[in-house]
C-alpha positions as CSV (number, residue, x, y, z in Angstrom):
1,X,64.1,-45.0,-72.1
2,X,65.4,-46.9,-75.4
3,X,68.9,-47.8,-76.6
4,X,71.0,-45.3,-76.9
5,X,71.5,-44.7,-80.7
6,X,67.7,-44.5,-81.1
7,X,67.8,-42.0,-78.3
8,X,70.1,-39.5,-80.1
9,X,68.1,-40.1,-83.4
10,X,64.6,-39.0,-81.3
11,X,66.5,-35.7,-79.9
12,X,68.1,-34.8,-83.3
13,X,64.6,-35.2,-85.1
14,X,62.2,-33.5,-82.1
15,X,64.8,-30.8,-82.2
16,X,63.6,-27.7,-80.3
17,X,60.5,-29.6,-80.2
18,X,61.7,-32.4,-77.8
19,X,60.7,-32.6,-74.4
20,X,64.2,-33.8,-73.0
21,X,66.1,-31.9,-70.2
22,X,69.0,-34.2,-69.8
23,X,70.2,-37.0,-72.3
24,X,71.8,-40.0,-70.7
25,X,74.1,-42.7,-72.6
26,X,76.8,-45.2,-72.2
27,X,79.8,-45.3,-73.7
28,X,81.9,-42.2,-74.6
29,X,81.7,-42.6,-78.3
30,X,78.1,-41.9,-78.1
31,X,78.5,-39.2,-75.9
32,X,81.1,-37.9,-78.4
33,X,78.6,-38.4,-81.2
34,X,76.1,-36.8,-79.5
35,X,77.7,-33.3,-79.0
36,X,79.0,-33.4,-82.6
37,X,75.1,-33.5,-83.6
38,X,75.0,-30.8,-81.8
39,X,72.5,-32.2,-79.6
40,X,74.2,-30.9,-75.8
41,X,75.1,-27.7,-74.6
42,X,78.0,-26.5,-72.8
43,X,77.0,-26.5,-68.9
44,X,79.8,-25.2,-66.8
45,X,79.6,-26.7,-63.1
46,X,81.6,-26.2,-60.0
47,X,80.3,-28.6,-58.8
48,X,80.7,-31.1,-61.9
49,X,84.4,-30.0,-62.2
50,X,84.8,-30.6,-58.5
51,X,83.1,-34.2,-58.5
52,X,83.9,-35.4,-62.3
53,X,87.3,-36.1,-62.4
54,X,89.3,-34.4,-65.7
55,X,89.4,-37.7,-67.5
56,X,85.9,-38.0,-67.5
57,X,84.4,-35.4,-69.0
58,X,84.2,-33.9,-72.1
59,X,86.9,-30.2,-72.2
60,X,83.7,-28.4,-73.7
61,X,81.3,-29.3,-70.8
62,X,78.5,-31.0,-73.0
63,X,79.0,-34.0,-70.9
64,X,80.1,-35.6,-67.9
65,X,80.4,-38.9,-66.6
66,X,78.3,-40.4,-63.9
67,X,79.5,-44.0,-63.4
68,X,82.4,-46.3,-64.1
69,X,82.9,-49.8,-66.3
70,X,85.6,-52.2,-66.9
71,X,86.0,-54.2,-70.2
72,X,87.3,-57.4,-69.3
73,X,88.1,-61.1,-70.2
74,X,85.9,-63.6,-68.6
75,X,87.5,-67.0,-68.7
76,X,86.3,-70.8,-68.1
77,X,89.3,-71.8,-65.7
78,X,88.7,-75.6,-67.6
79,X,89.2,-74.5,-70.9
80,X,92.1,-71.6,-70.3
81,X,94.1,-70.7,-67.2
82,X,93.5,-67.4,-65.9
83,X,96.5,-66.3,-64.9
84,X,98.0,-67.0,-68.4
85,X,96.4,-63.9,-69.5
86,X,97.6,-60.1,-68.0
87,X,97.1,-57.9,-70.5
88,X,94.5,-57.5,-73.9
89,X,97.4,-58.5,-76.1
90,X,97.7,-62.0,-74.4
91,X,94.1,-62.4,-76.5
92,X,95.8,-62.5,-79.7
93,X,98.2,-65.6,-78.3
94,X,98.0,-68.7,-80.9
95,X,97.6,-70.6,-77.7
96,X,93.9,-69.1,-77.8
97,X,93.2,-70.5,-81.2
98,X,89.6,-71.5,-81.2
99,X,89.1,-70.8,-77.4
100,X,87.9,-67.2,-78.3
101,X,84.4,-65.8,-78.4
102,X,83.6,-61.7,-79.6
103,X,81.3,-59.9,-79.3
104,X,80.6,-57.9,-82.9
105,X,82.4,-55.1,-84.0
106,X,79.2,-52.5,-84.3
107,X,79.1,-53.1,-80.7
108,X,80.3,-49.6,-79.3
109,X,81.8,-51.0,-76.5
110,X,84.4,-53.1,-78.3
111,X,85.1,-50.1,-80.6
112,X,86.1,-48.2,-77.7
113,X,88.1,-50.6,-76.7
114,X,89.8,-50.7,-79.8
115,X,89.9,-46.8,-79.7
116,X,91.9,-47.1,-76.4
117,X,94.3,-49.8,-77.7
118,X,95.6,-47.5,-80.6
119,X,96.2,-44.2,-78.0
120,X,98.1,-46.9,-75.9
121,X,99.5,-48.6,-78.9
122,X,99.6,-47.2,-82.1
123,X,97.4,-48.0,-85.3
124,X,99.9,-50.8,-86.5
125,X,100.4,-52.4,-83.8
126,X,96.0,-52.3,-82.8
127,X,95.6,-53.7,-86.0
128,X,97.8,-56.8,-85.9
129,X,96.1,-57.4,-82.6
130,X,93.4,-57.2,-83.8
131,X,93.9,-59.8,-86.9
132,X,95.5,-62.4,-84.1
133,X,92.1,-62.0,-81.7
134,X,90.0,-63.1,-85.3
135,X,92.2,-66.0,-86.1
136,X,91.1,-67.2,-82.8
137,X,87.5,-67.0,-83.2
138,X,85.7,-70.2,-84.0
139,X,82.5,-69.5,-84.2
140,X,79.8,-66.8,-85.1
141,X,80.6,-63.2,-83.2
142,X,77.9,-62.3,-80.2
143,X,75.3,-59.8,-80.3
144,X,75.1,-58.8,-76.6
145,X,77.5,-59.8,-74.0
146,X,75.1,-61.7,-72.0
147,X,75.1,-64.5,-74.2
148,X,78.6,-64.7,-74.6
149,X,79.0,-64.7,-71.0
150,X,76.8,-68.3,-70.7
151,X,78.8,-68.9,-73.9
152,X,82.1,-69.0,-71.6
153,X,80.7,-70.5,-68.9
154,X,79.0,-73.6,-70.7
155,X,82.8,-73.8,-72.5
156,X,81.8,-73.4,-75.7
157,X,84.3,-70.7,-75.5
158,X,87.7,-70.6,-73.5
159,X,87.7,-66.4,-72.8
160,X,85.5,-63.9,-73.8
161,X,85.4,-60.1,-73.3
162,X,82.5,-58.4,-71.7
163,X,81.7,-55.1,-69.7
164,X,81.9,-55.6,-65.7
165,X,78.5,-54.9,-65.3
166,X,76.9,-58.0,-67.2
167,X,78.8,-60.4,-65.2
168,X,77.5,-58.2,-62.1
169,X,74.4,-58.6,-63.3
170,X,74.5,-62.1,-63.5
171,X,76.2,-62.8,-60.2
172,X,73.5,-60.9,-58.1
173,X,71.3,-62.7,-59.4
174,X,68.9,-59.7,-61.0
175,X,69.2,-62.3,-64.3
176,X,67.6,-65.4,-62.4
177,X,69.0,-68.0,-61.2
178,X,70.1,-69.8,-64.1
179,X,72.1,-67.0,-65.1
180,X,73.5,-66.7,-61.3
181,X,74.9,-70.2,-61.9
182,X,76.7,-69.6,-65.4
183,X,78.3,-67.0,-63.6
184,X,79.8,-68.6,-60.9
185,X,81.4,-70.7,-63.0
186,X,83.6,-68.2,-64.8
187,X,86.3,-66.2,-63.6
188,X,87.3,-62.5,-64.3
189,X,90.3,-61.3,-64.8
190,X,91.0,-57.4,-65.1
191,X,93.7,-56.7,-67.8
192,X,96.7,-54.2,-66.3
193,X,96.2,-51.6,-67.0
194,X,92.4,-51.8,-67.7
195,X,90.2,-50.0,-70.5
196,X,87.6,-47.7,-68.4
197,X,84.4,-46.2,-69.9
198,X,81.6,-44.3,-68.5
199,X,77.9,-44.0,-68.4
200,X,77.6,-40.0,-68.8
201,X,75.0,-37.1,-68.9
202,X,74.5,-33.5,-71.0
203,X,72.0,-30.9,-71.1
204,X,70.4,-31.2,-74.1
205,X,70.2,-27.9,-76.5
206,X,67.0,-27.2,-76.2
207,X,65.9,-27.8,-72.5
208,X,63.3,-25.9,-71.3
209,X,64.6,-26.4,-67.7
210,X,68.3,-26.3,-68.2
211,X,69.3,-24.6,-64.5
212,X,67.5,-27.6,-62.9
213,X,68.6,-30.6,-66.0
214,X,72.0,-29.3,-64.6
215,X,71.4,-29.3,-61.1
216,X,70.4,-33.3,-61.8
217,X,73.7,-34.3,-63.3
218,X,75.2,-32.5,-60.8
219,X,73.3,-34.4,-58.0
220,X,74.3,-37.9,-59.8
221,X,77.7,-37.3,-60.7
222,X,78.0,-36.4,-56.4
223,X,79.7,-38.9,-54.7
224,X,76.2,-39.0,-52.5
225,X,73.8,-39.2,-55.8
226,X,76.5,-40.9,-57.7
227,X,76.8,-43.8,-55.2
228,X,73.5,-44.7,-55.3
229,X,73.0,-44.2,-59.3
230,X,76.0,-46.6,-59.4
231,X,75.2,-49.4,-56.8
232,X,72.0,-49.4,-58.7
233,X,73.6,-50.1,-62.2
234,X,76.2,-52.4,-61.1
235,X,78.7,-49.9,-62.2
236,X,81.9,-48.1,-60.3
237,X,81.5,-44.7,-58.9
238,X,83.6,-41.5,-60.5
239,X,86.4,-42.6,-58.1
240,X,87.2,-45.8,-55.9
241,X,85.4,-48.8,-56.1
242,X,82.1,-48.2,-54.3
243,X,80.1,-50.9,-52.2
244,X,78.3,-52.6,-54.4
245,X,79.2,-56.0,-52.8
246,X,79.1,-57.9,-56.5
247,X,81.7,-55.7,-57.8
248,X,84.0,-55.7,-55.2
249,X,83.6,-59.6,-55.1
250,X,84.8,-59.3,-58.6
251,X,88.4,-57.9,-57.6
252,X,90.6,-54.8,-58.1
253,X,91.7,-52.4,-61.7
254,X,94.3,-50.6,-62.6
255,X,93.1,-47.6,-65.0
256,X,95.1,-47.0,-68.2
257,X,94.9,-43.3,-67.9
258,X,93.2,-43.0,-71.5
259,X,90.5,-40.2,-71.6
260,X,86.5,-40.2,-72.5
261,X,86.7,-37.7,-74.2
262,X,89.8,-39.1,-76.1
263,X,88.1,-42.4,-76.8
264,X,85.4,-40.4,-78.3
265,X,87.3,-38.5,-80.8
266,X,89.2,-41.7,-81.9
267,X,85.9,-43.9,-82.7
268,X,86.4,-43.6,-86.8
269,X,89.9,-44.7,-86.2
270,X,89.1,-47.6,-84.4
271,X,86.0,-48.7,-86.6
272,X,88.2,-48.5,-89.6
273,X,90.6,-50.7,-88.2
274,X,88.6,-53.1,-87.0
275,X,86.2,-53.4,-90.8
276,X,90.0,-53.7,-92.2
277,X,91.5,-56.7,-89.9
278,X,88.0,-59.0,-90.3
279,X,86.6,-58.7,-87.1
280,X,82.9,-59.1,-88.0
């Protein structure tokens, strides 16, 4: 277990030396990168094409997702009023100026998010966004999303974005108690429509074992495997909401339709665009 670019750098070097059956990684742009290193082989799946629903996988069947996250904006209701914002545009308002904390821009999930915004939106359009989100920022960008999260809730920032499954985190208390506390304090609000990414899986190329690596995916991408593997995350099953009783505390989503593997294939775009409009 290690973060997931240093996982993909230990499979690429071990090679057909590596010990690895299955390769698991958040975030479809790493999933994405992954197969382009060639690093996963196609593993067709009834069962994964029954259970994995189209939007969530990749079209080659290197990977497939296994759980569900939001990105969303986590707001200090003293600061900024929560039902001012509705969509991920509403974070480039003026009336945000100074209220707005980031996380950086080599954090993948931000560049997915960015990825998703120009499908929806165009690259013009993703860019100016992006530029009005920076003028906002008043302070140093975040390193992890935790931080920014007690950021929010201590006010030193107005609204933030972060991935469901911090604030989850937090709430349940997994974090200690201090962190349980910072929580409570800020609200969540699920942008409509709502940027989805995955956790996923793939066979790696040179599995020893690859009839059974499959028959793992398969098990937690099954809606009884999968709810487990996704209660104990803190992240949404393939479809619905689940029962983790934190998440559903947190509210309701409206999907924007966009893709995995889409997200993937539109990472360079999105990185580009983001080095280009200042976001640090």
């Amino acid at each position: 277990e290690a973060k997931d670019d240093a996982l993909i750098e230990r499979v690429r070097t071990e090679g057909r030396n590596t010990p690895a059956d299955v390769l698991v990684l958040v975030d479809a742009a790493r999933l994405e990168r992954a197969s382009d290193l060639g690093l996963l082989r196609p593993s067709p799946s009834a069962a994964l094409l029954r259970d994995v629903p189209l939007s969530l996988r990749d079209s080659q069947g290197r990977w497939y997702g296994l759980t569900r996250r939001v990105r969303v904006m986590v707001v200090n209701p003293a600061l900024v009023k929560p039902a001012s914002l509705r969509t991920y545009a509403d974070l480039a308002s003026p009336a945000l100026r100074g209220k707005l904390c980031l996380r950086d821009r080599k954090s993948v999930y931000n560049q997915s998010l960015v990825a998703d915004q120009i499908l929806l939106r165009g690259q013009a359009a993703t860019a100016d966004w992006v530029k009005g989100m920076v003028a906002n920022v008043s302070q140093p960008v975040f390193s992890s999303d935790t931080p920014l999260i007690r950021a929010v809730a201590k006010g030193q920032c107005g609204v933030g974005l972060v991935n469901t499954y911090y604030v989850a985190r937090m709430l349940s208390g997994e974090n200690g108690q201090a962190d349980k506390e910072f929580a409570e304090r800020i609200r969540v609000v699920f942008p409509t429509p709502a940027h989805v990414n995955i956790s996923g899986a793939g066979v790696v190329r040179w599995s020893r074992n690859p009839a059974a690596a499959l028959k793992l995916i398969e098990f937690l991408a099954s809606p009884t495997g999968g709810k487990g593997y996704a209660e104990a995350n803190n992240e949404y099953p393939l479809r619905g909401t689940g029962n983790n009783p934190t998440l559903n505390r947190l509210g309701s989503f409206q999907p924007d339709g966009i893709g995995a593997e889409q997200l993937g294939a539109a990472n360079g775009k999105a990185v580009a665009v983001m080095e280009a409009s200042g976001w640090k």
